[in-house]
C-alpha positions as CSV (number, residue, x, y, z in Angstrom):
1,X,153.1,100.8,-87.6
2,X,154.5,103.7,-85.8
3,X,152.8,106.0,-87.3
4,X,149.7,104.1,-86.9
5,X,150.1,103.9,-83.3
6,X,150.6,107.3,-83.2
7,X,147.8,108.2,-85.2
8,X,145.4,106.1,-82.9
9,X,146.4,107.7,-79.8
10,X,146.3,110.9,-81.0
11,X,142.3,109.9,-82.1
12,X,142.2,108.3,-78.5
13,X,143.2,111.9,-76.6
14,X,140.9,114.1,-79.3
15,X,137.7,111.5,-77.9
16,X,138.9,112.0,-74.5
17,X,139.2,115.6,-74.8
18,X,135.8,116.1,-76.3
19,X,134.2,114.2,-73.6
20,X,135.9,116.5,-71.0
21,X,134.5,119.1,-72.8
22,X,131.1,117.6,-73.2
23,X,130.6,117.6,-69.4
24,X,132.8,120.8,-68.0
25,X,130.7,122.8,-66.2
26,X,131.8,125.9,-64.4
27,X,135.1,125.2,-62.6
28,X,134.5,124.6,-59.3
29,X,138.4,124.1,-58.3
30,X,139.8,127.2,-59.9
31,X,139.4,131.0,-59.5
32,X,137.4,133.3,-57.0
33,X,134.8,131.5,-54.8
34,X,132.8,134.3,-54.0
35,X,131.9,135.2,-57.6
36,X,131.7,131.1,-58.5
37,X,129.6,130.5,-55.6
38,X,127.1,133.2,-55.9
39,X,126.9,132.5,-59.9
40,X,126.1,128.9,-59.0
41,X,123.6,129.3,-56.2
42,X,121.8,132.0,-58.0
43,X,120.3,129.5,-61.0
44,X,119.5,127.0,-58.1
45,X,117.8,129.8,-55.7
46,X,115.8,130.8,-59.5
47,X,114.9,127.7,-59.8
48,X,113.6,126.5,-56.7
49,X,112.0,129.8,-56.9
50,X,110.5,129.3,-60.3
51,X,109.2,125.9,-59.0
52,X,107.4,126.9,-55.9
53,X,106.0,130.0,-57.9
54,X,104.5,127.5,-60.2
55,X,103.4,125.5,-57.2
56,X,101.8,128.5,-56.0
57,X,99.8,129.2,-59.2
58,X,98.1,126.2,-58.2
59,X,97.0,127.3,-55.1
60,X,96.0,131.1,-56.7
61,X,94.1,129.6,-59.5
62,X,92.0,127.7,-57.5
63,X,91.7,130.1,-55.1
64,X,90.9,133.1,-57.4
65,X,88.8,130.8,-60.4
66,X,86.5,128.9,-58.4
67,X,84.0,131.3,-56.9
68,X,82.6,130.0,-53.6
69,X,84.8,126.9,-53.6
70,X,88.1,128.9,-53.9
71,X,89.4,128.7,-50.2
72,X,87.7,124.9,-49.8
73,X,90.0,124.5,-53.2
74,X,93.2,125.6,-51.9
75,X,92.8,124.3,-48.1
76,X,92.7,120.7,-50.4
77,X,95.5,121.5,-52.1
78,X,97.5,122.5,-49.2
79,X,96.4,119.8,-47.2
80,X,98.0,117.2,-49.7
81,X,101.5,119.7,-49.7
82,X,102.8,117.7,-46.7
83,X,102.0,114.0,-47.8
84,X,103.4,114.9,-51.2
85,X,106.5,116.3,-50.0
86,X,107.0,112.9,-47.5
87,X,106.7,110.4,-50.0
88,X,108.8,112.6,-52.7
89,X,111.6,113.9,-50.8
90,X,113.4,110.9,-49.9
91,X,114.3,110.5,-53.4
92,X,115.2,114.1,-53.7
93,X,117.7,113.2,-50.9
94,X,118.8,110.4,-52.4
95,X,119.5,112.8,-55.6
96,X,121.9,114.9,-53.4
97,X,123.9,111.4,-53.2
98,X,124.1,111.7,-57.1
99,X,125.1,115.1,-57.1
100,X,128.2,114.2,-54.5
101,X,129.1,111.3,-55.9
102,X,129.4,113.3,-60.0
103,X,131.4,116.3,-58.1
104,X,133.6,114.1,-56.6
105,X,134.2,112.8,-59.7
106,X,134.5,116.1,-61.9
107,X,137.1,117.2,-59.5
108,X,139.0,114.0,-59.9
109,X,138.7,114.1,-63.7
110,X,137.1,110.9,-63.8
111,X,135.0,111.5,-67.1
112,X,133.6,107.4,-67.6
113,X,132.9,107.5,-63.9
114,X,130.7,110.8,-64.2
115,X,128.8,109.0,-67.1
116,X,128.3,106.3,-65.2
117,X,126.8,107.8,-62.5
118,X,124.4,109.4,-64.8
119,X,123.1,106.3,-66.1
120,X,122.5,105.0,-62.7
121,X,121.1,107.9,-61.8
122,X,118.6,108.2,-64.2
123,X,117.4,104.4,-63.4
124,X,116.8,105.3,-59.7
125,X,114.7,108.1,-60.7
126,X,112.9,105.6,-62.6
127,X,112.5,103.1,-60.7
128,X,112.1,104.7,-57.6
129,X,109.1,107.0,-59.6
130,X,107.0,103.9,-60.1
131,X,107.6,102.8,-56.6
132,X,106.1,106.1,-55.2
133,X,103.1,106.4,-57.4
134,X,102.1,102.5,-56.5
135,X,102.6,103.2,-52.7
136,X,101.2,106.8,-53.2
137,X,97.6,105.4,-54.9
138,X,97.4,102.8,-52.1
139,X,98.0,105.1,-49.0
140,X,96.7,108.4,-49.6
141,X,93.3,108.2,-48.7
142,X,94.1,106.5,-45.4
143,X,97.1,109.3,-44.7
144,X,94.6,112.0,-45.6
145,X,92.0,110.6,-43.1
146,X,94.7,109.7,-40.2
147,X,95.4,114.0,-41.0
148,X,92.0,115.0,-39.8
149,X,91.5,116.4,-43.4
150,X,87.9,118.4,-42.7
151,X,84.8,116.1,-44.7
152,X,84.0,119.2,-46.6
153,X,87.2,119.2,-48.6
154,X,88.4,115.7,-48.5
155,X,87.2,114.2,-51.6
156,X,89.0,117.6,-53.3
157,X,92.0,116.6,-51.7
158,X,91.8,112.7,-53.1
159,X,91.5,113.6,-56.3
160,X,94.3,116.0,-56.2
161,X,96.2,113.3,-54.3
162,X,95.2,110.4,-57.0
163,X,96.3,113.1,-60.0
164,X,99.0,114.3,-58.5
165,X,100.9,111.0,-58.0
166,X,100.6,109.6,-61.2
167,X,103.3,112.1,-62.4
168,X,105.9,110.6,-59.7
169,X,108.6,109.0,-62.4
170,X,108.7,112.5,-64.2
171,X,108.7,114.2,-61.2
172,X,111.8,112.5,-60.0
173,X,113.4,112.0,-63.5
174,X,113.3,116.1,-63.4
175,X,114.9,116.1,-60.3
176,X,117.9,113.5,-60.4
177,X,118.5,116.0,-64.1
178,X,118.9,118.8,-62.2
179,X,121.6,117.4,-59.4
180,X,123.0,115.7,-62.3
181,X,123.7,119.1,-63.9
182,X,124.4,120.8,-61.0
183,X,126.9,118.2,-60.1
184,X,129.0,119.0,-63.0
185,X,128.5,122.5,-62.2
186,X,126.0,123.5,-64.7
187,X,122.6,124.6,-62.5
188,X,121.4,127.0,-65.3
189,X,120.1,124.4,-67.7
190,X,117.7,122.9,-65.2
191,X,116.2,126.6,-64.5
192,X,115.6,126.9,-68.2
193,X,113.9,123.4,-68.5
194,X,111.2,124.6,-65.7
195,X,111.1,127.8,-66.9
196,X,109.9,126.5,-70.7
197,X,107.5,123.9,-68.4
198,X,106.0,126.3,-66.0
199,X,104.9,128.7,-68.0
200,X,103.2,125.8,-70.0
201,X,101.5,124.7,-66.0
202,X,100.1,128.7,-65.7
203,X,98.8,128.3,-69.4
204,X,97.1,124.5,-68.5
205,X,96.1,125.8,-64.7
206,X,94.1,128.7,-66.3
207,X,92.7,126.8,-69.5
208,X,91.2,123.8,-67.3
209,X,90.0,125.4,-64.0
210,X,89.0,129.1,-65.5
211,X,88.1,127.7,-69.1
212,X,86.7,124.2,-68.3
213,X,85.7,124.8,-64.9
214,X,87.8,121.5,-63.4
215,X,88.8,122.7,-60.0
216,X,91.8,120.6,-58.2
217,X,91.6,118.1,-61.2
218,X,92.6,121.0,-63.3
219,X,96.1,121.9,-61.4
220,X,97.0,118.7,-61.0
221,X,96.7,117.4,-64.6
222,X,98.8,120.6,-65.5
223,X,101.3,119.7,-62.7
224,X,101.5,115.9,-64.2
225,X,102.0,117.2,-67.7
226,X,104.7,120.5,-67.0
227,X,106.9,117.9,-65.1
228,X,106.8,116.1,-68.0
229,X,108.0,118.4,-70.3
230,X,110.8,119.5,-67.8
231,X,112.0,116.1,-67.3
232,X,111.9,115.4,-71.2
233,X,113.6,119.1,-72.2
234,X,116.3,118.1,-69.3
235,X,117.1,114.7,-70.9
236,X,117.7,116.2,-74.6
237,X,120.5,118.2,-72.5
238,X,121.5,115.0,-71.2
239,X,122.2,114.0,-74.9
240,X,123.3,117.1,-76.3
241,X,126.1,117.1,-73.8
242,X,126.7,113.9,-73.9
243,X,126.3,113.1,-70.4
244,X,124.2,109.9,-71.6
245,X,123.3,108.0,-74.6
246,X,120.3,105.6,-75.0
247,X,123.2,102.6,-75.7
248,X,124.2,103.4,-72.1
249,X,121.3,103.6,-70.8
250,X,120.4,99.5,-71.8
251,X,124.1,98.1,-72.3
252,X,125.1,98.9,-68.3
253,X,122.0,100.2,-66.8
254,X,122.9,100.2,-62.7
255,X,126.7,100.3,-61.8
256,X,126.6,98.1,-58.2
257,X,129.6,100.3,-56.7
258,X,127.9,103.5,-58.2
259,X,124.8,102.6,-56.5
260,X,126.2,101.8,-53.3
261,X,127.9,105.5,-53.1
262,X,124.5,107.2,-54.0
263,X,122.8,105.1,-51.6
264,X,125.4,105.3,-49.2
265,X,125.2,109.2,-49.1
266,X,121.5,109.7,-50.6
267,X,119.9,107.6,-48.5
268,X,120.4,109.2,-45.0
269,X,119.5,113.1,-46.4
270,X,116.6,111.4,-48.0
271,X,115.4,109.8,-44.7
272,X,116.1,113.1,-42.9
273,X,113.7,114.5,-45.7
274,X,110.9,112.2,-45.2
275,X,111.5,112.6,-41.5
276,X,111.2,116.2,-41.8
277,X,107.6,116.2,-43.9
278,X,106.4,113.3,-41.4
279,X,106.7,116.5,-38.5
280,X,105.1,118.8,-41.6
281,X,102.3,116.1,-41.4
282,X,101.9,116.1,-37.6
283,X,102.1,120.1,-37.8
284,X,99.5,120.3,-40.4
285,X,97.1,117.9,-38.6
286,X,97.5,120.6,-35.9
287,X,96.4,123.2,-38.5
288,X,93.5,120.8,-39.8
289,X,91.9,120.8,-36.4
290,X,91.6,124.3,-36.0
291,X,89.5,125.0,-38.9
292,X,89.1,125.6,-43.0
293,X,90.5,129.6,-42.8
294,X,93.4,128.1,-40.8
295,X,94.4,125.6,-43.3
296,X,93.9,127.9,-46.4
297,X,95.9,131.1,-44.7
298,X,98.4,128.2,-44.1
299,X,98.7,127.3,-47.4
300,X,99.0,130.3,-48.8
301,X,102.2,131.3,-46.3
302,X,103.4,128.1,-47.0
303,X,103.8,129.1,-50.9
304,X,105.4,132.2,-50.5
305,X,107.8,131.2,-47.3
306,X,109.0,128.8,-49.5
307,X,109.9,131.2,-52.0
308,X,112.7,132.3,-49.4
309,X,113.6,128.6,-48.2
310,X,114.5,127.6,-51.9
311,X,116.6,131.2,-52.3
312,X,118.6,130.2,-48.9
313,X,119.2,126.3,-49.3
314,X,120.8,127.3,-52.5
315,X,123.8,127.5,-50.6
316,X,123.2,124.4,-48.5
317,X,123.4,122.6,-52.0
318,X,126.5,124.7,-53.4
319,X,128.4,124.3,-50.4
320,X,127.8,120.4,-51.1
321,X,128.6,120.8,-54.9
322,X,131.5,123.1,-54.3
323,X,132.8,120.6,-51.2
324,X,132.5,117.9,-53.1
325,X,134.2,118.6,-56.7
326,X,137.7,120.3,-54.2
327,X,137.3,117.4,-52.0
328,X,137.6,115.2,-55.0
329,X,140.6,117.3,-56.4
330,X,142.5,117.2,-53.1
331,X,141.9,120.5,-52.3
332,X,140.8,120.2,-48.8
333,X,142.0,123.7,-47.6
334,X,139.5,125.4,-50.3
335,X,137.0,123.3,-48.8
336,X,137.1,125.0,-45.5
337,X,136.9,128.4,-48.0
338,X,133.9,127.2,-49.4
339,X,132.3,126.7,-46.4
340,X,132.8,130.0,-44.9
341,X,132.1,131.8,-48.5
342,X,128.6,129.7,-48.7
343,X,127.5,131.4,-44.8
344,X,128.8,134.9,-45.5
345,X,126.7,134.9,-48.8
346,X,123.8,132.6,-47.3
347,X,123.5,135.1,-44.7
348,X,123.3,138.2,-46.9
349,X,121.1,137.3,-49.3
350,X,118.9,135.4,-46.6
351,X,118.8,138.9,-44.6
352,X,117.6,140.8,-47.7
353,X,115.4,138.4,-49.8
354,X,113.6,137.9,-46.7
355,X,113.2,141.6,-45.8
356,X,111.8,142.1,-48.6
357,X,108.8,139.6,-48.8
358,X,107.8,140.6,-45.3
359,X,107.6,143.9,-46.1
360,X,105.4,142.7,-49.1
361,X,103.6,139.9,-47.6
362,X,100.3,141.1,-47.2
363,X,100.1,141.6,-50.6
364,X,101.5,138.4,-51.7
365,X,99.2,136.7,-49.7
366,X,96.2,138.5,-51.3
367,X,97.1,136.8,-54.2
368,X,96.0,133.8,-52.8
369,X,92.8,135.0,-51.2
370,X,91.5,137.8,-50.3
371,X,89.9,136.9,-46.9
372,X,91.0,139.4,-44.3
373,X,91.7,136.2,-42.1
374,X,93.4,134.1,-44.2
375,X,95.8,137.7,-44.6
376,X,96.0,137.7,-40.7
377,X,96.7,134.3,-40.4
378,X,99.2,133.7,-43.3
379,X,100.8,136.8,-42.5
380,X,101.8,135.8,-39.0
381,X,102.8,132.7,-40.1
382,X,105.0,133.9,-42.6
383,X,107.0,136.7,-40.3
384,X,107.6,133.4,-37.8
385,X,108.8,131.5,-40.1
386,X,111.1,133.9,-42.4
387,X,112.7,135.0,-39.0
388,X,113.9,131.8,-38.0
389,X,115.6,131.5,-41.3
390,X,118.1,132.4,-39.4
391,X,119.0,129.5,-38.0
392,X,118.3,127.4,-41.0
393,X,120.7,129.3,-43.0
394,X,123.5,127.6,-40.5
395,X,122.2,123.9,-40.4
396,X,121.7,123.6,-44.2
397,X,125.4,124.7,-45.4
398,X,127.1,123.6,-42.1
399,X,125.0,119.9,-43.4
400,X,126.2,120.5,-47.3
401,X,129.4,121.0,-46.4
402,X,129.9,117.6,-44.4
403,X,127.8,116.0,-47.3
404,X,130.0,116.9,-49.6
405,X,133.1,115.2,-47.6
406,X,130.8,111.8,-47.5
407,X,128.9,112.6,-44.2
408,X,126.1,112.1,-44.9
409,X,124.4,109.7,-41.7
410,X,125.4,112.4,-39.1
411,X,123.7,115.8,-40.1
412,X,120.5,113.7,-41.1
413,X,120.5,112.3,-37.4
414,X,121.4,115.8,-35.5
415,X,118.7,117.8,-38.5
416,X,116.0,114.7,-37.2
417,X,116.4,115.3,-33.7
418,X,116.6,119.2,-33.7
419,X,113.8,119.8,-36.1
420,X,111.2,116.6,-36.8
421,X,111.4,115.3,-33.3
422,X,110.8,118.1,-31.1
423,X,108.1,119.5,-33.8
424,X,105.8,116.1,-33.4
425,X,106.9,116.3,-29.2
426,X,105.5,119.8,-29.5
427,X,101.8,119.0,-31.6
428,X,101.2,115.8,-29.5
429,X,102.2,117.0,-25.9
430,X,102.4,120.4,-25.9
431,X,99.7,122.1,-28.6
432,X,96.8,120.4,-27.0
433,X,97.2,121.9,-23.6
434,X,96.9,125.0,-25.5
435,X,95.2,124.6,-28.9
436,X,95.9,127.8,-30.5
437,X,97.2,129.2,-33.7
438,X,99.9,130.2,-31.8
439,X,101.2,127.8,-29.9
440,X,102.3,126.0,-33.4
441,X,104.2,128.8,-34.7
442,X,106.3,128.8,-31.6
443,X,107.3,125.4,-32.7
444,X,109.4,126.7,-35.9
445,X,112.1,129.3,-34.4
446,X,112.2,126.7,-31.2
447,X,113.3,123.3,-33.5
448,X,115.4,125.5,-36.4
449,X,117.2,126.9,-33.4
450,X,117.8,123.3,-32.2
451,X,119.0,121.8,-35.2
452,X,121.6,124.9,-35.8
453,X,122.8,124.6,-32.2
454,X,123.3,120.9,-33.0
455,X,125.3,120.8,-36.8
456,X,127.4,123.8,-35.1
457,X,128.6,121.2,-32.8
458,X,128.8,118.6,-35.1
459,X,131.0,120.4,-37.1
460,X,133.4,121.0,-34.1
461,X,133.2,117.7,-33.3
462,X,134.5,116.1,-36.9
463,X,136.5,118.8,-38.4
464,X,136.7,117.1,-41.6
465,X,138.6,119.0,-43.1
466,X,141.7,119.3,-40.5
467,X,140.8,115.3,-40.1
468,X,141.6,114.5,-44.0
469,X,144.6,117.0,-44.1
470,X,145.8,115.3,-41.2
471,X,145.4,112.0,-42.8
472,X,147.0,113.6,-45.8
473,X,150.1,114.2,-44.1
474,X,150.5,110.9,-42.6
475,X,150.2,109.0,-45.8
476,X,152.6,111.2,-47.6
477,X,155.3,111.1,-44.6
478,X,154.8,107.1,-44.6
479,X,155.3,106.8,-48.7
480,X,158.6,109.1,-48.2
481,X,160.0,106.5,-45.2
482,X,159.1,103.7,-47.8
483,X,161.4,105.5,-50.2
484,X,164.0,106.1,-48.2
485,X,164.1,102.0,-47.1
């Protein structure tokens, strides 16, 4: 019987060791943070890089393919960036809730609670998919009107729309994947799923608008179709590494208390989100109304500014990563380490990455169009914009970091008030006294500004760190009095 029981436990710890294998990621608790951090926000910056580059084949293939139609083609398609973004990104936010809640508990070694939260996960994604493409159909055509969207390329822009939203549940299954993996410290494998996907969307974006001669139709379906090949390669990882099984998936689809800790933390950065592209919106009704060059010069900056917003909020989202798995493990002091290791590097590469596209950015906007206006346009757009990244830098780790300590309700409020606010006060009060080009640009460095100024504060204000450490202390000095009674 001994030996039985011996023999059963020893099965019991090679299970439990295989499963700690199956989901160790890097080691986000250990070793040098300035080599760990960089090596983790790197994939992240690559793949939010990788993504918008696909996005902005879209815009270039229609744009460079469809003769006459090319910059009525790509002012649709930008025109429907904004809308897309609003209804979309509050479940990205709420899959920054996900990735918390995993890190937390990597760094705790809680291997059924990371699995669980995987399952639950991927349900939300789901769920909340179908949700968005049955509000999406119903609302886009009014939205698009109550834009100003020009008559001359409004029907481009419903289609696109119509498409485009039919691929919501694979849209958000590929991204709840990715802050699943990059909760348990593992952000390559979602750069390699889009990278097999997006080169599939250039192939399908060539094919139907150049080869069929479908215009917005065409980038759409090959949107619809790469996310679903990236959401699909993402959930063979999910199996592979047995982060998930199709058993768990049916036997205990939604954990309540798992759900409540996603939501609890998801919820606010995905309301700060939609908040956010609700003053994109406003701002690009302010873009509509001042003509079809306008709007396609904007959405051609738009594609490559992005390009440096994805490199720099990679550290936003491994401070919250990194936060979260040492908060978890009781680390708290190499918390406050992570934070200032995610601004040193944030600022760095920020300072470079974004030297270089403006010192390339006529040409990258040529890629787009060749207008000479929508250059001159785009371009000035695009030098405002990558110059106030450095202010944005600040509010998105300074915001990841509290994330990843649970704070989620505060940086969504102060991030609102700073940036979405003051944009719509500007386009609704301000901009009309003086419709110009340039009296929206001043908006950007004015409300990023703002909402740095503000999380600075906000981070003086709660300390979390010193406030847990505190806490700490007091519970450890009140267990020794027990023991000494």
């Amino acid at each position: 019987m001994e030996e039985e029981s011996l023999k059963t436990k020893s099965a019991k710890d090679d299970v439990k060791k295989q499963g700690k294998k199956a989901i160790q990621g890097m080691n986000m608790t250990e070793g040098s943070l300035w080599k760990k951090v960089i090596l983790f926000a790197l994939p992240l910056a690559c793949t939010g890089v990788l993504q918008q580059l696909f996005n902005a084949a879209d815009v270039a293939v229609v744009g460079q393919f469809t003769g006459e139609l090319g910059a009525h083609c790509m002012a649709a398609v930008g025109a429907c960036g904004s809308l897309i973004s609003l209804l979309v990104n509050l479940f990205i936010g709420i899959s920054l809730g996900s990735n918390v809640v995993i890190a937390n508990a990597i760094g705790a070694n809680r291997h059924k609670r990371v699995r669980k939260a995987v399952v639950t996960s991927i349900w939300i994604a789901i769920i909340g998919g179908i949700g968005l493409t049955l509000l999406g159909e119903a609302i886009a055509t009014t939205v698009l009107h109550w834009m100003g969207v020009p008559d001359e390329v409004f029907e481009m822009a419903d289609l696109y729309l119509a498409i485009y939203m039919l691929g919501m549940p694979v849209i958000l299954l590929y991204n709840f994947e990715a802050a699943i993996f990059r909760g348990v410290g593992n952000p390559k494998l979602p750069l390699i799923a889009l990278s097999i996907a997006g080169v599939i969307n250039v192939i399908l974006n060539i094919v139907l608008v150049a080869g069929f001669h479908m215009t917005v139709d065409g980038v759409a379906i090959a949107t619809v179709v790469s996310n679903l090949i990236s959401g699909t390669v993402l959930f063979i990882f999910l199996l592979k590494n047995k982060l998930v099984t199709f058993n768990a998936l049916f036997d205990h689809p939604i954990q309540k208390e798992l759900l409540g800790s996603i939501l609890r933390i998801g919820i606010p950065s995905g309301i700060q989100s939609s908040v956010f592209s609700i003053a994109n919106v406003v701002i690009q009704s302010g873009f509509n109304s001042l003509g079809t060059i306008v709007m396609a010069s904007s959405s051609a900056s738009i594609n490559v500014e992005a390009i440096e917003y994805n490199i720099m909020s990679s550290f936003g989202q491994a401070c919250t990563t990194f936060t979260g798995a040492n908060y978890g493990a009781g680390k708290i002091e190499r918390c406050k380490k992570v934070l200032k290791t995610c601004l040193t590097e944030g600022f760095l590469v920020t300072f470079v990455s974004a030297g270089t596209i403006i010192l390339f950015g006529h040409q990258l906007l040529a890629l787009f169009n060749n207008n000479p206006q929508v250059i001159e346009y785009g371009y000035l757009r695009l030098v405002t914009l990558l110059c106030s990244y450095f202010f944005s830098i600040q509010y998105e780790v300074i915001s990841g970091y509290l994330r990843g300590f649970g704070i989620s309700v505060l940086p969504a409020v102060l991030t609102t008030l700073g940036v979405c606010v003051l944009r719509i006060f500007w386009i609704l009060f301000i901009f009309p006294m003086n419709p110009t080009f340039q009296t929206i640009l001043a908006v950007f460095p004015l409300s990023l500004g703002s909402a740095a100024i503000l999380l600075i504060l906000a981070l003086i204000f709660t300390q979390p760190a010193n406030k847990r450490l505190k806490a700490t202390a007091l519970k450890k000095e009140v267990q020794e009095e027990a023991a000494l009674a």
